[in-house]
KOLKE-415077 format. One line per 4 residues: their letters; for each residue x, y, z of C-alpha. Coordinates in steps of 0.25 Angstrom, whole numbers. Example, Ala and Ser with C-alpha at 12.3 -4.5 7.8 and 13.67 -1.06 7.14 Angstrom:
residues 2
as) 49,-18,31 | 55,-4,29 .
//
This chain:
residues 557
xxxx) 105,93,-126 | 100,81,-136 | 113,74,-140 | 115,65,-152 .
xxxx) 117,52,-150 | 128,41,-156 | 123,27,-160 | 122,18,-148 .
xxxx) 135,9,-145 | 134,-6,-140 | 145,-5,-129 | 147,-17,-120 .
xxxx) 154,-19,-106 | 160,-31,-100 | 157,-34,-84 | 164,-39,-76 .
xxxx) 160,-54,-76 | 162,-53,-92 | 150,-50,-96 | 146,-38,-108 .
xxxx) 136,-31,-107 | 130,-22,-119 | 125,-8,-121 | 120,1,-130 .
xxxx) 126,14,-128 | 121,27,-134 | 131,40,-131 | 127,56,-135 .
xxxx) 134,59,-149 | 142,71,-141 | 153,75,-134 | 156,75,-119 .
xxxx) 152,65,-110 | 139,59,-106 | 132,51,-93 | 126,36,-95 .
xxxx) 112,31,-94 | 112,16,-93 | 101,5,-96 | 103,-10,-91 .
xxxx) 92,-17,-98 | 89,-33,-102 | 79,-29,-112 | 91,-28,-124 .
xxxx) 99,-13,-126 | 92,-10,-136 | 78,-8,-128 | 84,2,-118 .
xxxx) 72,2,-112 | 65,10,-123 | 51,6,-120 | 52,15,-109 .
xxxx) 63,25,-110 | 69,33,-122 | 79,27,-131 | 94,27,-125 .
xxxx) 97,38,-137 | 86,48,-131 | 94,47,-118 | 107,47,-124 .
xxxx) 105,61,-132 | 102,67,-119 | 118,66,-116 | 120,51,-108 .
xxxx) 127,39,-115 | 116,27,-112 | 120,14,-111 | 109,1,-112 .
xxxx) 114,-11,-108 | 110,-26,-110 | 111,-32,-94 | 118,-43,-93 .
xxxx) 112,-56,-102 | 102,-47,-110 | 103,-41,-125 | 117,-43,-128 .
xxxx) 122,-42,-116 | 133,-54,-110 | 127,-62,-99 | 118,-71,-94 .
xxxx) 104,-61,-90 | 101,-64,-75 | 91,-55,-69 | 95,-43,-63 .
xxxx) 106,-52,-58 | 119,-45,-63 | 113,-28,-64 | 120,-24,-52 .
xxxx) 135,-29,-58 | 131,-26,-71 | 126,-13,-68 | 136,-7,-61 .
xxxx) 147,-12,-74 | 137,-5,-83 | 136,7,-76 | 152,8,-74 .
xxxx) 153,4,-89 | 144,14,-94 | 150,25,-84 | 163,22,-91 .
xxxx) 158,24,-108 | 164,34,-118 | 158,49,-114 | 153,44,-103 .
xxxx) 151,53,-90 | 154,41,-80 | 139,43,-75 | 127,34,-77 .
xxxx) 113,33,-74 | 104,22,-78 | 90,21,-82 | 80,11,-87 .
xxxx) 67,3,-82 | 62,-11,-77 | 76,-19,-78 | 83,-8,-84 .
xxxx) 80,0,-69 | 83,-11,-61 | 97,-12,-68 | 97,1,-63 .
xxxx) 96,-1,-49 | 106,-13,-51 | 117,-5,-56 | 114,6,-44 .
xxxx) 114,-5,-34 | 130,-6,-39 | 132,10,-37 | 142,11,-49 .
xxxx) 147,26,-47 | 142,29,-62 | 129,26,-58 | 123,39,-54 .
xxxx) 108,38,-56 | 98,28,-61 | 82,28,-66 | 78,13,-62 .
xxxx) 62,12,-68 | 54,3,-64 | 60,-8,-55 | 60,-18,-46 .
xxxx) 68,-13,-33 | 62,-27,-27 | 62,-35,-36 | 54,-45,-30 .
xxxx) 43,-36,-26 | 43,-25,-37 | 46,-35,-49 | 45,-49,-47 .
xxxx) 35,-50,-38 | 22,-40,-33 | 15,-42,-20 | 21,-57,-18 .
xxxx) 15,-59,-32 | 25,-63,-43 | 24,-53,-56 | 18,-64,-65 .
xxxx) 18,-56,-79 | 27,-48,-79 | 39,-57,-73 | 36,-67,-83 .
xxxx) 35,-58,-94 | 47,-51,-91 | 54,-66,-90 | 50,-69,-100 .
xxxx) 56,-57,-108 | 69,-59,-101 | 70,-73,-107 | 66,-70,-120 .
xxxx) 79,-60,-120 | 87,-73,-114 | 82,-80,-126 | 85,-70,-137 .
xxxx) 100,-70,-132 | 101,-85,-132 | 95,-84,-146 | 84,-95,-143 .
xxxx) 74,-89,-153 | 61,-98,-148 | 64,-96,-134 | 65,-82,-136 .
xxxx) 51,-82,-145 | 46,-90,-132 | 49,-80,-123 | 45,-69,-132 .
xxxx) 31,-73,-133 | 30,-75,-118 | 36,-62,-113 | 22,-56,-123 .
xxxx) 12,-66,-115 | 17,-71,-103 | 14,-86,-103 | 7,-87,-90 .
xxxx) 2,-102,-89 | 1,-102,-74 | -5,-92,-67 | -3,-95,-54 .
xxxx) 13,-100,-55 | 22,-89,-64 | 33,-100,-68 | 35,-99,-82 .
xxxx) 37,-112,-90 | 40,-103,-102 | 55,-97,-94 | 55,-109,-88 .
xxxx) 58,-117,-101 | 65,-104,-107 | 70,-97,-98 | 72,-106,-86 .
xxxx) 84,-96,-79 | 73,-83,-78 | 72,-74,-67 | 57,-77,-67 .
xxxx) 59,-91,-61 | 66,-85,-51 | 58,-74,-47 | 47,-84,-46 .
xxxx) 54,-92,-38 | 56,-80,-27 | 42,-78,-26 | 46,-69,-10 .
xxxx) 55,-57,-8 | 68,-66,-5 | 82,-67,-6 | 82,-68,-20 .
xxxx) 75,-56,-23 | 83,-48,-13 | 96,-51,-22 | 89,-48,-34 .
xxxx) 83,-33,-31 | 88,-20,-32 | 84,-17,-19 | 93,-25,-10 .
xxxx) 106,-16,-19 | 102,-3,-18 | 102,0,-4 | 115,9,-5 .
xxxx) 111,16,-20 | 110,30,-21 | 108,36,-35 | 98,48,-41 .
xxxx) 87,38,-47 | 75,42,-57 | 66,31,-51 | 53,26,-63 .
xxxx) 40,19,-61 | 28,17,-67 | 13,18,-59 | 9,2,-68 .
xxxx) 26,-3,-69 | 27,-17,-63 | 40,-13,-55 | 33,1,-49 .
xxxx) 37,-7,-35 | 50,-3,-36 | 51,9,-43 | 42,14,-31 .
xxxx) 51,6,-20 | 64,9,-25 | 62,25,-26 | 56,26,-13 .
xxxx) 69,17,-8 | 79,28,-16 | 70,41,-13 | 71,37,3 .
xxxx) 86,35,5 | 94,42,-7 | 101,54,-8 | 98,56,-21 .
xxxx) 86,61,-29 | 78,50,-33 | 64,52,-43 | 53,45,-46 .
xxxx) 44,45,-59 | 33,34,-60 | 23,36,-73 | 10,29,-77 .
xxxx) 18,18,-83 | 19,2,-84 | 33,-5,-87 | 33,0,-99 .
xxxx) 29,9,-107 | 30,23,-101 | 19,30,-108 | 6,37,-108 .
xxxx) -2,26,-105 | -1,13,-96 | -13,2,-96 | -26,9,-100 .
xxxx) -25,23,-96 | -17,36,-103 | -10,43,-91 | -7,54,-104 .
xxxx) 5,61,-109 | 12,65,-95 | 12,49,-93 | 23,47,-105 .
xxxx) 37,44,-99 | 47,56,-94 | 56,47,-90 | 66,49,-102 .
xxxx) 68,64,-99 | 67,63,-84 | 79,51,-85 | 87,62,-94 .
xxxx) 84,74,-82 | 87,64,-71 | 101,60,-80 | 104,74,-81 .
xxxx) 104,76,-67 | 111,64,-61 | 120,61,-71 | 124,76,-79 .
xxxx) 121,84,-68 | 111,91,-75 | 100,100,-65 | 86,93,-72 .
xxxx) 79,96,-61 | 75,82,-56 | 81,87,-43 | 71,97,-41 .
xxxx) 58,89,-46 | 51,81,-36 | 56,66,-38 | 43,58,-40 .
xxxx) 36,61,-52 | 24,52,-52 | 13,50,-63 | 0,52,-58 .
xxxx) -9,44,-66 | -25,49,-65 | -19,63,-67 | -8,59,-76 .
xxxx) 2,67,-73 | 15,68,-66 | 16,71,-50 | 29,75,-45 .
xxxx) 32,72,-28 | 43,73,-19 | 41,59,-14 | 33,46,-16 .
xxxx) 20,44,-3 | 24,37,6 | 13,27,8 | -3,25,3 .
xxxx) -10,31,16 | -25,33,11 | -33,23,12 | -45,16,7 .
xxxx) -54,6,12 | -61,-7,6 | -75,-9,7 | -85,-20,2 .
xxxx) -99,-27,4 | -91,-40,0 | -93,-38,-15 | -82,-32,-21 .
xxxx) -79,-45,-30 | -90,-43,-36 | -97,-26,-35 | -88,-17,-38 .
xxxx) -96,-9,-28 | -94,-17,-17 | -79,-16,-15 | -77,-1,-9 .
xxxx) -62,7,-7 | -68,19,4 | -58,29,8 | -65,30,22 .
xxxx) -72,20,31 | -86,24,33 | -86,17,47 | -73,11,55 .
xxxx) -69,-3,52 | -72,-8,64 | -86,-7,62 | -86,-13,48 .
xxxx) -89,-27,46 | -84,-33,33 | -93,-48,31 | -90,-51,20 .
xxxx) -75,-49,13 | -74,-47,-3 | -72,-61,-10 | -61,-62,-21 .
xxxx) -61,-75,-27 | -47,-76,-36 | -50,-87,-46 | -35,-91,-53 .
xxxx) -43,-98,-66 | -48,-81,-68 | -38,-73,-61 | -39,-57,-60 .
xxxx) -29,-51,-73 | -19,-41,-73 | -24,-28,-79 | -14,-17,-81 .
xxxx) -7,-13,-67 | 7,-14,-65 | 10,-29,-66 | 6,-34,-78 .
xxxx) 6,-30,-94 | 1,-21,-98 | 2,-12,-85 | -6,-1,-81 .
xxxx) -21,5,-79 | -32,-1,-85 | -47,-3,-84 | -50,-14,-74 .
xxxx) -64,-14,-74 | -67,-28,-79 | -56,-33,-68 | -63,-26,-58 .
xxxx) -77,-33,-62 | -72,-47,-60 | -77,-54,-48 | -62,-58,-42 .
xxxx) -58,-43,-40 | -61,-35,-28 | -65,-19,-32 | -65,-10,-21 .
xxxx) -68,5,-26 | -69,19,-19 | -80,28,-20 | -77,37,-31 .
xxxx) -68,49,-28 | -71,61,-23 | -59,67,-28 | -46,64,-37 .
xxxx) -37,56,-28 | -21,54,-30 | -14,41,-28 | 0,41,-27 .
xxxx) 10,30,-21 | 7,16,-17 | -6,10,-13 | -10,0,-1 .
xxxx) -20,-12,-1 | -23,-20,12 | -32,-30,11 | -38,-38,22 .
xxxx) -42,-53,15 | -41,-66,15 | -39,-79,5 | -44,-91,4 .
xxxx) -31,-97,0 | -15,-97,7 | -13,-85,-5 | -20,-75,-13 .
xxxx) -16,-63,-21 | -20,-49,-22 | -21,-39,-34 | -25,-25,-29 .
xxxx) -27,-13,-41 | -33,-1,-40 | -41,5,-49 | -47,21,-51 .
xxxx) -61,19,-56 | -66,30,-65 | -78,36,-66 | -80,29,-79 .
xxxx) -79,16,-74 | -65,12,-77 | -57,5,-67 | -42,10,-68 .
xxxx) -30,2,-63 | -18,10,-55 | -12,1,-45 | -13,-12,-43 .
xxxx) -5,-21,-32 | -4,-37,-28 | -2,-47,-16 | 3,-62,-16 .
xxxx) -3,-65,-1 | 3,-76,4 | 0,-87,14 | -3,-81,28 .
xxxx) -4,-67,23 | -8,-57,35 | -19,-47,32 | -21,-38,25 .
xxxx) -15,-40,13 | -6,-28,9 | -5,-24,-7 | 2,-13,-12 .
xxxx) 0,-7,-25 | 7,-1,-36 | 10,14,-33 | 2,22,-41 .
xxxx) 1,39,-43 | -14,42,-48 | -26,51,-48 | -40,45,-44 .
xxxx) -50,55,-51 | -61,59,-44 | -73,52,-47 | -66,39,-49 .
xxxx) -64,26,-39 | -53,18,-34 | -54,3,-34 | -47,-7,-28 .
xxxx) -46,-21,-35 | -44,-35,-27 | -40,-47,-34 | -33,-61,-34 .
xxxx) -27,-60,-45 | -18,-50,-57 | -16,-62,-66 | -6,-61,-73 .
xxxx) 2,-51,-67 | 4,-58,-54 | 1,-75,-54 | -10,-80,-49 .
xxxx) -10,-84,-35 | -13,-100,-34 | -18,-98,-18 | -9,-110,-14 .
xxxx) 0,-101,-7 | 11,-105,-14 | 22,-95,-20 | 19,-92,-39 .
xxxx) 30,-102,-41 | 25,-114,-35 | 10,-111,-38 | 2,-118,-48 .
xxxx) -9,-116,-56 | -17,-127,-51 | -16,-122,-38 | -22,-110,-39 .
xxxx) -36,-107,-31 | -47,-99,-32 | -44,-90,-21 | -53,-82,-12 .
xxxx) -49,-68,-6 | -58,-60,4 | -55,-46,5 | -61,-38,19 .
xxxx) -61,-25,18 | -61,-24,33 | -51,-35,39 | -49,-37,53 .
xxxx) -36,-30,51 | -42,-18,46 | -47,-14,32 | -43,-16,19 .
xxxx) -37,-5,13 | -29,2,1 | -19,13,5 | -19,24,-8 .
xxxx) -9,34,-9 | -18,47,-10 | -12,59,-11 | -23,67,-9 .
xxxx) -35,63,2 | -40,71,9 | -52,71,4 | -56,59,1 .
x) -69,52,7 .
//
């Protein structure tokens, strides 16, 4: 039943320490009373994550009071904003608070993506007895290798970017009107002077006490990063949880990691739904390609049956349904499966005459040697010479804006990428789950990066990015190199090739590596080398290889 509902109230709570923080509260214009759907978010109330999700009053005619809340130093909130610092406290205040409104029921469940799913996982890691399920979306449980950092390789962008939205807010609060106008204009373009060294002179003039100087400075998994994340606080949380992702999302890492983590140990049902969707927005359409109307959003209903169960006790049926729904792009359509696979098991093998920098039909992915490695001789290894006065760009993928699959073909043709394609297929062939690179090379300096994507190359001559991963090596790196690449659920239509794409650079979702060996902090532009990497396909450890997650290959040849 569709329920009217009354104008939203601004409602405040004191914590604790003395701080208020507001909400937004929207109730059902009926009688009885009625659960909670919370939303912590830093973007201000009134947003409530809109560009995603239905407003709070679609969800509040469906029978739940919804609360949005400013965080702590965000909107109109009290406080001084420190990031992620105060969620666990003041989520589990919040979630006490809102337990405890007018008509309430006593029982919550919180939803929202990005910052407003990790507030989520904070607020969990307290276990407030109200809190009986949550929908965290898009997340980093690591923060420092789903979010800050990919591969080693600080996040360039996107950190910044997002830095510089966050001290935009700061500036609208102080009411510093040309700070704010600074800030603005740079969130839109990313000043990105330096290449090679991410520190921002821009936050560091206005807006000196950002979280992006800090992440910087923590350039390795340390002790910092283990205080910060969610994963060190949730070893003992147990709740139903509706688990989102998107196949091009930045923060798939986590969304992937942390449901696998649940699924394995807990005692309740836990569901997974990943779509063909970026960040933001949740449509039809991500990059180039038009996945068509099954790819519009159903999270909105499925939160309302997944509510309904866990929270009015309602049989929707999500007990019965298979728990991953998965989007499988190429047949654009939706998969249901009782699990996610395990691992990538197929492989593939690289082959070339030593030309793949420069014919495309040099560089070769063969799904069976034709004669045993040992009697293969690779001479001559595939040259890639990384040039930091040209370096590769990002193009759609999962790290960068705009996200998603597009037509790489004039990447492909520059003489700094290394192309390695199939034969073309004999038949369709399904990819679901994460995909493994191992590369056997070498550099010519103490550190070098990696950019892997693969691509489905159509009949037509369009090269078509699905999944992409990338590597900071370090100083004294054994090989091969490992990469692991963005999870991906897709069809390969028959007739149509896979490729695989080496280079230096993805300029400038990641920064440039200067070669010095140095961490991004303490590099400088005029360090930075032309840097030289051999690929073998046979190395004397073995082949270079990538690991697909096929689904079905039994035939293949």
């Amino acid at each position: 039943m569709i329920l009217p509902v009354r104008p939203k109230q601004m409602l405040s709570l004191t914590t604790q320490d003395g701080i208020r923080l507001d909400a937004d509260v929207y109730m059902p214009e009926a009688d009885g009373e009625f659960p909670v759907l919370l939303m912590r978010q830093p973007y201000g109330r009134a947003i409530a994550s809109t560009v995603v999700y239905a407003h709070p009053i679609w969800y509040a005619a469906q029978g739940y009071i919804v609360v949005i809340q400013d965080v702590r130093g965000r909107g109109t909130s009290e406080g001084e904003f420190d990031l992620f610092a105060h969620e666990i406290e003041d989520g589990y205040e919040t979630v006490n608070w809102a337990a405890a409104l007018p008509n309430s029921t006593g029982q919550v469940g919180m939803y929202g993506f990005s910052y407003q799913g990790m507030t989520q996982l904070y607020a969990a890691a307290a276990q407030p007895a109200a809190l009986k399920t949550i929908c965290p979306s898009m997340i980093g449980y690591d923060l420092y290798h789903d979010w800050a950092y990919e591969g080693g390789a600080f996040c360039y962008l996107l950190n910044l970017a997002w830095a510089l939205q966050l001290a935009a807010e700061t500036a609208r609060r102080q009411g510093d009107a040309i700070a704010y106008q600074t800030l603005y204009s740079g969130a839109r373009h990313p000043p990105i002077v330096d290449p090679v060294c991410p520190h921002s002179g821009l936050l560091t003039q206005l807006a000196p006490d950002s979280f992006y100087h800090v992440w910087l400075n923590h350039p390795d998994p340390d002790e910092y990063w283990e205080r910060l994340s969610p994963k060190g606080y949730l070893a003992h949380v147990d709740l139903p949880m509706l688990h989102i992702g998107g196949w091009f999302d930045t923060y798939l890492r986590g969304t992937w990691q942390f449901y696998k983590e649940m699924a394995g140990r807990s005692a309740f049902l836990q569901s997974l739904i990943i779509g063909p969707w970026a960040h933001l927005p949740w449509g039809r359409k991500a990059g180039g390609i038009d996945y068509g109307d099954a790819a519009v959003s159903p999270v909105d209903r499925l939160q309302i049956r997944w509510f309904d169960q866990f929270l009015k006790g309602i049989d929707t049926g999500v007990l019965a349904e298979p728990p991953v729904h998965l989007f499988e792009m190429g047949c654009n359509h939706w998969l249901k499966c009782d699990r996610l696979p395990l691992t990538a098991s197929h492989p593939l093998f690289l082959q070339s005459d030593g030309l793949a920098s420069i014919d495309q039909q040099s560089g070769r992915l063969v799904w069976r040697l034709e004669r045993p490695a040992e009697q293969e001789q690779q001479v001559i290894p595939d040259v890639l010479v990384h040039d930091p006065w040209r370096p590769v760009p990002t193009l759609g993928g999962h790290a960068a804006y705009p996200a998603g699959a597009f037509d790489r073909t004039s990447l492909d043709d520059r003489s700094d990428v290394l192309t390695y394609t199939s034969a073309p297929l004999p038949e369709d062939v399904h990819l679901l789950g994460e995909i493994a690179i191992a590369l056997h090379c070498t550099a010519d300096t103490p550190s070098f990066d990696l950019c892997a994507v693969l691509s489905e190359v159509k009949p037509t001559g369009g090269v078509i990015n699905f999944s992409q991963g990338y590597v900071r090596v370090k100083p004294k790196a054994t090989s091969p190199i490992q990469l692991t690449l963005q999870a991906t659920c897709i069809r390969l239509t028959k007739g149509s090739c896979l490729r695989l794409s080496l280079s230096g650079a993805c300029f400038p979702a990641y920064a440039v590596n200067s070669g010095s060996g140095v961490t991004a902090n303490q590099a400088e532009l005029i360090q930075a080398q032309v840097i030289t990497i051999q690929v073998y396909p046979q190395g004397k450890q073995g082949r270079s290889t990538v690991l697909l997650p096929v689904m079905e290959s039994d035939r293949l040849v």
